[in-house]
C-alpha positions as CSV (number, residue, x, y, z in Angstrom):
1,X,66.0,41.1,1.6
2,X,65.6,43.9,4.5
3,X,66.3,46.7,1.3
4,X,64.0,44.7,-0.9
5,X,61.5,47.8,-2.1
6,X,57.5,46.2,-1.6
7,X,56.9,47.2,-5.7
8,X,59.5,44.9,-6.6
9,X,58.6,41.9,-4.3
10,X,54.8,42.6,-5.4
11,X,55.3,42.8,-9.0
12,X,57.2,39.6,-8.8
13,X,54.4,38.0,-7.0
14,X,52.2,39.3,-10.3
15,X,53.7,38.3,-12.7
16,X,53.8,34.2,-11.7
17,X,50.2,35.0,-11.0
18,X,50.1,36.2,-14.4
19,X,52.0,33.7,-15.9
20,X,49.6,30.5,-14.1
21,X,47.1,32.4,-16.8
22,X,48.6,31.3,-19.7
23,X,48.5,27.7,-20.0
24,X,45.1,28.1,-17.8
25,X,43.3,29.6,-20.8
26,X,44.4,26.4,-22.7
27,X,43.2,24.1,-20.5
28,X,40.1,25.7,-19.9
29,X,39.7,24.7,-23.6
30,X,41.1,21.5,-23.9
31,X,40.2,19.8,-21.0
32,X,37.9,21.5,-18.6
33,X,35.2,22.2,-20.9
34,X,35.1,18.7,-22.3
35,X,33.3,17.0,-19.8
36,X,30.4,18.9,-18.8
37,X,29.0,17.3,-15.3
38,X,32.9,17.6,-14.0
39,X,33.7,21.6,-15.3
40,X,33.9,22.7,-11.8
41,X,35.9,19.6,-10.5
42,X,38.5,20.0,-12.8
43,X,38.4,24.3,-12.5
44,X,39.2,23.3,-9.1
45,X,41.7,20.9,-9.8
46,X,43.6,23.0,-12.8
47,X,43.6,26.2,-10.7
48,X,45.0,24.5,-8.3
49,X,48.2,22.9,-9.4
50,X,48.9,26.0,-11.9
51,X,49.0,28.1,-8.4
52,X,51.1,25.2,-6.6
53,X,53.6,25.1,-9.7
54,X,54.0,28.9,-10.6
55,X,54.3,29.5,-6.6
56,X,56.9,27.2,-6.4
57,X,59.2,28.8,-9.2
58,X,58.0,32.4,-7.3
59,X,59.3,30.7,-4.1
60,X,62.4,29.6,-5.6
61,X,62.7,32.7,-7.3
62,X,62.6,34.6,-4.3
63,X,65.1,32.7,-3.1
64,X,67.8,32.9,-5.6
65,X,67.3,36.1,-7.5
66,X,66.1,37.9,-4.3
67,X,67.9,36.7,-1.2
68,X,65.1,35.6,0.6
69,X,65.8,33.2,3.3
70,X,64.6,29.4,2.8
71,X,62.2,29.6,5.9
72,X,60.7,33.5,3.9
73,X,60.7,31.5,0.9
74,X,58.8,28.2,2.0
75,X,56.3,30.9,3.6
76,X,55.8,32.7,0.6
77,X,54.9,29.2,-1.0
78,X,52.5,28.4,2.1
79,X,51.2,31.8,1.2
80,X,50.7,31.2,-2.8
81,X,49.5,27.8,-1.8
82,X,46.3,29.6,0.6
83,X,45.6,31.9,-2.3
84,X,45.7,29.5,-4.7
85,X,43.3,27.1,-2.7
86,X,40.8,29.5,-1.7
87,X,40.9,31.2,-5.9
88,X,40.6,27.7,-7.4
89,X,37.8,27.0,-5.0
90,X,36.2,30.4,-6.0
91,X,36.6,29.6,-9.0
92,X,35.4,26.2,-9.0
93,X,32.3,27.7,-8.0
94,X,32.0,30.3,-10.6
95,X,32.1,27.4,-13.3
96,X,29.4,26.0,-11.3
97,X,27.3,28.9,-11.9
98,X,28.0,28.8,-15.7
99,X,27.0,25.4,-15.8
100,X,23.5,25.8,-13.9
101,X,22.9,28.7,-16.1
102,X,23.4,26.9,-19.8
103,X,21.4,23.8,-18.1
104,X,19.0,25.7,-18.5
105,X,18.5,25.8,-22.4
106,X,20.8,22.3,-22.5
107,X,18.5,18.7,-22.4
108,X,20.2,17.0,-19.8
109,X,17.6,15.7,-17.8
110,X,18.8,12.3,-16.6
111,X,20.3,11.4,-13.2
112,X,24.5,11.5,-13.2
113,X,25.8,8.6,-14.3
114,X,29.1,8.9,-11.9
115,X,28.0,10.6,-8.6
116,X,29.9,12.8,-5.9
117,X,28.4,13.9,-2.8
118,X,28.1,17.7,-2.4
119,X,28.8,16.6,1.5
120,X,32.0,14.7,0.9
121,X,33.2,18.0,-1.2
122,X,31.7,19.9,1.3
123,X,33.8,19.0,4.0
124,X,36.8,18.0,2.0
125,X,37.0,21.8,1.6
126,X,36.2,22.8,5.2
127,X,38.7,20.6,6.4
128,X,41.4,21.6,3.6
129,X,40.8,25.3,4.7
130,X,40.9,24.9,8.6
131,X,44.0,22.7,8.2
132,X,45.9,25.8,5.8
133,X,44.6,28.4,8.3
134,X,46.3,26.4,11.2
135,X,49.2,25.7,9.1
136,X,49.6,29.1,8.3
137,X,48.9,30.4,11.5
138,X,51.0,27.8,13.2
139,X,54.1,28.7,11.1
140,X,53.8,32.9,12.0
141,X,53.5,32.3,15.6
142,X,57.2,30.2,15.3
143,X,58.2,33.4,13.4
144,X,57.0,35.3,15.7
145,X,58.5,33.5,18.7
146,X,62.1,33.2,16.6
147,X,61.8,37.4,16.8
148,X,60.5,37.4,20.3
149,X,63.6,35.4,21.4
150,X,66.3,38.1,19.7
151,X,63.8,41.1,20.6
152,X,65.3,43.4,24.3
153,X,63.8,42.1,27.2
154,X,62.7,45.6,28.5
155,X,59.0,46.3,29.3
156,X,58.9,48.2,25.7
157,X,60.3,46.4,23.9
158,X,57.6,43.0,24.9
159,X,54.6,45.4,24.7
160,X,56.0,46.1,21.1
161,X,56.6,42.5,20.8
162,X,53.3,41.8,21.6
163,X,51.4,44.2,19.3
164,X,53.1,42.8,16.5
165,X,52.3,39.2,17.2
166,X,48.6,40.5,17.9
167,X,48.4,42.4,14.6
168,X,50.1,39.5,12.5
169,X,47.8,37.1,13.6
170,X,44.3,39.4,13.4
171,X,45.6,40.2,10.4
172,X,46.0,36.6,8.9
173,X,42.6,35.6,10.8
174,X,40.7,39.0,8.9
175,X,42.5,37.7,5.5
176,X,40.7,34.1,6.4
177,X,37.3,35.0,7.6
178,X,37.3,37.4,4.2
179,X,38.5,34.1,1.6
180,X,35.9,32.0,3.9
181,X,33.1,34.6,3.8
182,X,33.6,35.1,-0.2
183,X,32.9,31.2,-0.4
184,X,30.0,30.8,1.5
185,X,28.6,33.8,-0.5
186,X,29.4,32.5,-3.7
187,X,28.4,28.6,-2.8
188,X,25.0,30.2,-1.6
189,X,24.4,32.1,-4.9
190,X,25.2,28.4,-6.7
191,X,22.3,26.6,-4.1
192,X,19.7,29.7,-4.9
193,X,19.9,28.9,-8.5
194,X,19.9,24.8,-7.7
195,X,16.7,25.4,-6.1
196,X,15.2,28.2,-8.4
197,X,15.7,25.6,-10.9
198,X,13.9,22.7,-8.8
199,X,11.1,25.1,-7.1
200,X,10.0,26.5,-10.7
201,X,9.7,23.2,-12.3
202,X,7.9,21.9,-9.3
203,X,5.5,24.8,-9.5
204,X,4.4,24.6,-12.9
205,X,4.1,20.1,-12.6
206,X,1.4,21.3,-9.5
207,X,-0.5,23.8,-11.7
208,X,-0.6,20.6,-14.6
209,X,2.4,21.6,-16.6
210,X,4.1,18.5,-17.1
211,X,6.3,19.3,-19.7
212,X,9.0,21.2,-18.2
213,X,11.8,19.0,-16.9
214,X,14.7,20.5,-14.1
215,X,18.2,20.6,-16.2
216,X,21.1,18.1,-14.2
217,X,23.9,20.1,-13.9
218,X,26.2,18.4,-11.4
219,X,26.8,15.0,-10.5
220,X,26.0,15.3,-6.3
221,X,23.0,15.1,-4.4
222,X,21.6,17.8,-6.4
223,X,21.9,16.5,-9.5
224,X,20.3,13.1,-8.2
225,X,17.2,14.6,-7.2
226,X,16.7,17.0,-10.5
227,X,16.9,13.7,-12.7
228,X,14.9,11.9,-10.5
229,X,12.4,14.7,-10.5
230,X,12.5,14.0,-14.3
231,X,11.9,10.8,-14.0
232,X,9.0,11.4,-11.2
233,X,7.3,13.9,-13.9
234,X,8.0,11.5,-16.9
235,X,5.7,9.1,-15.0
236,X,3.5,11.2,-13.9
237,X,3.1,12.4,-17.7
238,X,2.6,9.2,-19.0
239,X,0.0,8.4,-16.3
240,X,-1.8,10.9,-17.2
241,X,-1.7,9.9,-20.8
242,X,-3.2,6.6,-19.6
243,X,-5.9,8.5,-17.6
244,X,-7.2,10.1,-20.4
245,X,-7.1,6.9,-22.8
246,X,-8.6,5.2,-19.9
247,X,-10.9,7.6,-20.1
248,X,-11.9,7.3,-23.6
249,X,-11.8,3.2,-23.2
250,X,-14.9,3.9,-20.5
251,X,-16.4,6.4,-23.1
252,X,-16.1,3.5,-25.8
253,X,-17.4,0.4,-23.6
254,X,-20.0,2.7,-21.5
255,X,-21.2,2.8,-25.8
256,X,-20.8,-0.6,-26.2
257,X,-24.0,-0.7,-23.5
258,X,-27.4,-0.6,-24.0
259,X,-28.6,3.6,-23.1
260,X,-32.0,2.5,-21.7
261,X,-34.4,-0.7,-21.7
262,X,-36.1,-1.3,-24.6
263,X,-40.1,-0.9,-24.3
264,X,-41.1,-4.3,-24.7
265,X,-45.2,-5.4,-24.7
266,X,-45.6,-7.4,-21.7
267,X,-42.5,-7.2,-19.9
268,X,-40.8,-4.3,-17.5
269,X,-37.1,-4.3,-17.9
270,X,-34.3,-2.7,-16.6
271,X,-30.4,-3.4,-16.4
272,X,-27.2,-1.7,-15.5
273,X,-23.5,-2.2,-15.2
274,X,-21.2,-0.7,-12.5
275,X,-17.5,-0.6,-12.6
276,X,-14.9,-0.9,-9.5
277,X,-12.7,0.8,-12.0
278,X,-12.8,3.3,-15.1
279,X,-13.3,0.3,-17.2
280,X,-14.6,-3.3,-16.2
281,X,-15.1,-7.2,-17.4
282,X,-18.7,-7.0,-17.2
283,X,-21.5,-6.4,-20.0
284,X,-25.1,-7.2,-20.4
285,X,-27.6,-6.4,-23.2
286,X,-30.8,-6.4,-24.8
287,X,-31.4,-8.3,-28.2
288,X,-35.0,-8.2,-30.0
289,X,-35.8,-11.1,-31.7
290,X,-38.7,-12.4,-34.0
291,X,-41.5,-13.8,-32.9
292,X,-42.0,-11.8,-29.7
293,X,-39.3,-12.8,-28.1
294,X,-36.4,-10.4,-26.5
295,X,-33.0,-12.1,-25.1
296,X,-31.6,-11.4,-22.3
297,X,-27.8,-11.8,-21.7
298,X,-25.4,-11.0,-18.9
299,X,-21.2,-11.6,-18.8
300,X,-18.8,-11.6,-16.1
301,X,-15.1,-11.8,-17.6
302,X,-12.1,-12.5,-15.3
303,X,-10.2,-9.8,-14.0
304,X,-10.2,-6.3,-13.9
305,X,-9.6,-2.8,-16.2
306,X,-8.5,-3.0,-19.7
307,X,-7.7,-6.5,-20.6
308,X,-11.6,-7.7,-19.2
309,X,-13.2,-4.8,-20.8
310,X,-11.2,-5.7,-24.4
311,X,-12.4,-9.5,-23.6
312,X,-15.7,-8.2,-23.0
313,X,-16.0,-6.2,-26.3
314,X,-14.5,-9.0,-28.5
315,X,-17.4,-11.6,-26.8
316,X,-19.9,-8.7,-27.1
317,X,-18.9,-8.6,-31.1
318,X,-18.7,-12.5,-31.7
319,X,-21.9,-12.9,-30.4
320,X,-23.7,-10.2,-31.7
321,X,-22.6,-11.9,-35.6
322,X,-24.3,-15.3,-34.5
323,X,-27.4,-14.0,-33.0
324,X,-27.7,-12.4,-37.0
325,X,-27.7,-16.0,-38.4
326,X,-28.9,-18.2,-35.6
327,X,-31.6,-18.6,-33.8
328,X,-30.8,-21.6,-31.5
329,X,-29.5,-19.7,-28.2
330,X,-27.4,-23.7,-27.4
331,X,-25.8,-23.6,-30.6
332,X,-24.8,-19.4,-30.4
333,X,-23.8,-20.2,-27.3
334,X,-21.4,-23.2,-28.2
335,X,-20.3,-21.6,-31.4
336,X,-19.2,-18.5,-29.6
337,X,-17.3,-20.1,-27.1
338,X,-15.8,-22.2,-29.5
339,X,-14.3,-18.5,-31.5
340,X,-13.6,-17.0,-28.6
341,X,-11.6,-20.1,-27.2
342,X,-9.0,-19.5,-30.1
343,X,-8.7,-16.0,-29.3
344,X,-8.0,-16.4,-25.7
345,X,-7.2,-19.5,-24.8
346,X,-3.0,-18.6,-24.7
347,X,-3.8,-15.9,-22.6
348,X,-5.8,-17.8,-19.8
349,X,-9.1,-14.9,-19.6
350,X,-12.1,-16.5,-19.4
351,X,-15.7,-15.6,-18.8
352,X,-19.0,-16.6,-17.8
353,X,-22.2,-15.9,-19.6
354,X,-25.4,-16.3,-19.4
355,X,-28.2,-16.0,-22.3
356,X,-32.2,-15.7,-21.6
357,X,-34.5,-15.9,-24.1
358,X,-38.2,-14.4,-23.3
359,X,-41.1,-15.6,-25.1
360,X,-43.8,-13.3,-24.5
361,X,-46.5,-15.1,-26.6
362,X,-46.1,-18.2,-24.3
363,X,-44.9,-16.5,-21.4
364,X,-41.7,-19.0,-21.8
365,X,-38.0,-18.6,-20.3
366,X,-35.3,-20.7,-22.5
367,X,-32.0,-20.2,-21.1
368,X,-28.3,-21.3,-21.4
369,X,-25.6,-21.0,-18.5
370,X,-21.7,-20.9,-19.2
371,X,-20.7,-21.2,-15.6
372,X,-22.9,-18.1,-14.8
373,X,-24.4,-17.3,-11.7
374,X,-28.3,-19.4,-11.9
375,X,-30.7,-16.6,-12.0
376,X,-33.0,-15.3,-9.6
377,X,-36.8,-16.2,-10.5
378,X,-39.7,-15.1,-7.5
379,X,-43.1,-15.3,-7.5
380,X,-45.0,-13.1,-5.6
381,X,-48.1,-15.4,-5.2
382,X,-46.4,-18.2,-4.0
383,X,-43.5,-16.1,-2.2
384,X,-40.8,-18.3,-3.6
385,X,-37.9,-18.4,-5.4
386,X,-36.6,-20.6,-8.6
387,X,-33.5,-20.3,-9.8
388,X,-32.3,-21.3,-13.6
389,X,-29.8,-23.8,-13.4
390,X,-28.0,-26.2,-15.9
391,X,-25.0,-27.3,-17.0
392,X,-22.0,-25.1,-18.4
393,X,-18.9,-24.6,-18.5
394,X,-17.4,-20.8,-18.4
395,X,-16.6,-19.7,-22.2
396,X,-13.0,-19.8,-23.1
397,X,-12.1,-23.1,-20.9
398,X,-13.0,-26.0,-23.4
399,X,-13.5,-25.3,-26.8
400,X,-15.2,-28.3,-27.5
401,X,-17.9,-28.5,-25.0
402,X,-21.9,-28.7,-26.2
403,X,-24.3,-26.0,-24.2
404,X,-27.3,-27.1,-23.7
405,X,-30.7,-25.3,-23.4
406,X,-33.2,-25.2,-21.0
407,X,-36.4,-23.8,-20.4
408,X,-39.7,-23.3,-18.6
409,X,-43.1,-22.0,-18.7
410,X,-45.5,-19.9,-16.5
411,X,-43.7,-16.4,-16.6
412,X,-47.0,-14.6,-15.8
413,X,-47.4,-11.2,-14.6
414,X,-46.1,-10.0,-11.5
415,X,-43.4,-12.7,-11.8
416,X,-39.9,-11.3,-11.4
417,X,-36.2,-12.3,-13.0
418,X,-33.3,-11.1,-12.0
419,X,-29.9,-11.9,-13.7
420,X,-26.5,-10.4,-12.2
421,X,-23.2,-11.1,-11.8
422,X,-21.5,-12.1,-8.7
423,X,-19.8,-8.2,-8.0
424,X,-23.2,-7.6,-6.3
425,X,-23.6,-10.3,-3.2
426,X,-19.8,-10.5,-2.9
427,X,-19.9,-7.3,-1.7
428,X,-18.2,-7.2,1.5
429,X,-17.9,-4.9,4.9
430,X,-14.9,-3.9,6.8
431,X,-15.7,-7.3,8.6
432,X,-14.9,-8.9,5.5
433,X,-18.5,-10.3,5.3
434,X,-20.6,-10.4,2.2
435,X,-23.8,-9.2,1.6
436,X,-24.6,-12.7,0.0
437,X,-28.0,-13.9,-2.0
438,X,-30.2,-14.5,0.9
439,X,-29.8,-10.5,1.4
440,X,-30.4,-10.1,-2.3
441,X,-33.7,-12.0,-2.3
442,X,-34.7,-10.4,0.8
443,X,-34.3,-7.2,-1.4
444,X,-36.1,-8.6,-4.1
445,X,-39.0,-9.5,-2.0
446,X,-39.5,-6.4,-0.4
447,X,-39.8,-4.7,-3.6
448,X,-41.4,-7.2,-6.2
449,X,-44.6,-4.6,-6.3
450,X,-42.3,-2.0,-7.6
451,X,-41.2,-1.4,-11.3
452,X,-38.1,-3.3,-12.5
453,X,-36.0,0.0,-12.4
454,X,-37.0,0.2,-8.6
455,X,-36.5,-3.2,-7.7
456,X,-32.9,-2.8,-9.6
457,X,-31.9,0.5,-7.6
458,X,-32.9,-1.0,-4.4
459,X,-30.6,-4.3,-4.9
460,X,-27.7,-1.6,-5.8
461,X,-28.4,0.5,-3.1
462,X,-28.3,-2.0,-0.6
463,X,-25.1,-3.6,-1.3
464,X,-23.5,-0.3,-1.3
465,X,-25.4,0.3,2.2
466,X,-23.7,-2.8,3.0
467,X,-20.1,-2.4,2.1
468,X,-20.3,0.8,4.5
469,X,-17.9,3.0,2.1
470,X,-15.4,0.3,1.9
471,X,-13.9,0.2,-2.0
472,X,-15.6,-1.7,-4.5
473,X,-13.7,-4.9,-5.2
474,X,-15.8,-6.1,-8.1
475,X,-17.9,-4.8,-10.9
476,X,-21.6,-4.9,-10.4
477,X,-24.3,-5.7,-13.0
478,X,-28.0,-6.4,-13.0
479,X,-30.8,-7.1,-15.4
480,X,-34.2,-7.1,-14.1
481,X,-36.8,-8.2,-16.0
482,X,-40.8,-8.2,-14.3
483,X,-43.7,-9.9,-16.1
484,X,-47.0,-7.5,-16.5
């Protein structure tokens, strides 16, 4: 072994090294290639064991062709083994790269379905390497001391003795901190591209791009948050989708109410509708009829958003066809809730109603209540208020039940009606108090000199005064309606 030349022991060492690539291009093929979130696991694992076997037949080689002693021989395998590990790693991580680069054009956007943790992997490798380096390390200092103990015991010959120990093991420890810095470099080039990938998707979702997705890659930590990321923008997409439909619903049901007041001989009116949301339960209209006489009709259905403002439009439609063909508000009233009863009656909506009917020519109010809200009715003369009650269930509860109609005379000028819904004195404070009727009527008394549009504006503006910016709970809506 002392007359092996260095070419031959080198070339020998190259040509196992040579001969792990072989089979290695196979199974890059075959196996490592199939299974696309594992590449790098199983580079690892295949560059690996192809060093471990082909350094084992170079060990024994060594051994038996070349007269290399066992203990030379199991350190050449220790050797082939620290090579190995630190080029499978290495290479491990050059798949890696590979793999983060065709993400990008791939449509894997789905979190892992198996999942690793970069920090398990992470310090499975630390540990692995700092176990090999004190391995190795461990086994040239015994080498060392074995040549210590048959080196001259003459001043000299230990400083000699001790120069070679220092230079074997700075030597090892420069081979080391070379393999460990080549990692870190190359593990660091693998996290910039995990984060270009993340950071540039993120970017463009904040400037309103939300069609890009970040490609999943791996199957750790990383590859968690890039599907879930996907997921994140998914959402955010389809909100958005329902934003703008949303939008267009409010477009549709703001239609659905009247623009302005109608300019009716006799009679000031105003009315308006107010949504805690983008779209709301509540509607109220205007409907000339014959004879100078103008209805009036306010609706409060249960809930919120969508589903009150579709159960809105389909009472708005139902009773628009009757008030064609009939002019009996009791018998619209009844029929109506009896159609819209069939319609809803599975689903549990309901929704209370209220119809007016002003007669101008006799200065009459007929009215019918489906567990409405009695409306407000103040004379300034007298300074007091009436309110139109009756009997009435809310429509969509019992489709069999009768309406009746009731009615009055006297509406003479200066004579104010107000019809609302209950949004407006539920309105409540951070105290949780509510701004209530007697408020209301206050309102309405201050202002019964003003035009209906004034006397409507200040009720609004009160309640909101009241609330003190806390969130609207309910919708809001008001007809006024002033005698002159």
């Amino acid at each position: 072994m002392e007359n092996l030349p260095p070419v031959k022991l080198g070339a020998a060492i190259l040509f196992f090294f040579a001969a792990a690539l072989i089979p290695r291009w196979f199974l890059e093929k075959r196996w490592v290639e199939k299974s696309p979130m594992s590449q790098s696991g199983r580079q690892m694992a295949m560059d690996l064991v192809l060093v471990l076997i082909f350094g084992l037949m170079g060990a024994i080689y060594a051994h038996v062709y070349l007269g290399f002693p066992r203990t030379s021989a199991i350190l050449l395998y220790v050797g082939f083994s620290l090579a190995g590990f630190f080029i499978a790693v290495d290479m491990a991580l050059h798949r890696e790269r590979k793999v983060l680069t065709a993400a990008l054009d791939a449509n894997n956007y789905l979190p892992p379905k198996k999942f690793y943790s970069v920090t398990r992997k992470f310090a499975l490798v630390a540990i692995s390497s700092a176990l090999l380096t004190t391995f190795v390390i461990y086994l040239v200092v015994l080498n060392d001391i074995d040549w210590l103990a048959s080196a001259g015991q003459d001043a000299q010959s230990i400083a000699m003795a001790q120069e070679s120990v220092g230079k074997d093991i700075l030597f090892i420890m420069l081979i080391f901190m070379a393999l460990a810095v080549n990692m870190i470099w190359s593990y660091s080039r693998n996290l910039k591209l995990l984060f270009e990938n993340e950071t540039n998707v993120l970017e463009s979702v904040s400037k309103g791009d939300l069609t890009r997705r970040v490609p999943v890659a791996t199957n750790d930590e990383f590859g968690v948050i890039a599907g879930h990321t996907n997921i994140m923008i998914q959402g955010l997409s389809h909100r958005q989708k329902l934003l703008g439909e949303l939008a267009l619903a409010e477009e549709v049901q703001q239609n659905l109410l009247p623009q302005a007041a109608p300019t009716v001989p006799g009679l000031d009116l105003a009315g308006t509708s107010r949504y805690s949301s983008q779209t709301g339960g509540d509607y109220f209209d205007f409907i000339t009829l014959p004879d100078e006489k103008i209805g009036l009709l306010i609706a409060d259905a249960s809930g919120h958003g969508v589903g009150s403002a579709l159960h809105m439009a389909t009472a708005r439609s139902i009773f628009r066809t009757l008030a064609l063909r009939e002019d009996r508000p009791a018998k619209i009233v009844t029929d109506m809730n009896r159609q819209l009863t069939q319609d809803t009656w599975e689903t549990g909506r309901f929704m209370t109603f209220s119809y007016t009917v002003v007669d101008l020519d006799k200065r009459a109010l007929t009215w019918v209540r489906a567990g409405h809200d009695p409306a407000f009715l103040y004379d300034p003369k007298t300074d007091a208020f009436e309110y139109l009650d009756g009997r009435g269930v809310a429509l969509g509860l019992h489709p069999a039940w009768e309406y009746e109609e009731y009615g009055m005379e006297g509406f003479t000028p200066g004579k104010v009606l107000v019809i609302a819904t209950d949004g407006i004195w539920e309105s409540a404070n951070a105290q949780e108090e509510m701004f209530g009727k007697k408020a209301m009527e206050k309102v309405i008394r201050q202002h019964a000199k003003n035009s209906a549009s004034n006397i409507m504006e200040a009720i609004l503006d009160e309640a909101q005064a009241f609330r003190a910016g806390q969130k609207m709970e309910d919708d809001m809506t008001i007809i006024v309606a002033k005698a002159v």
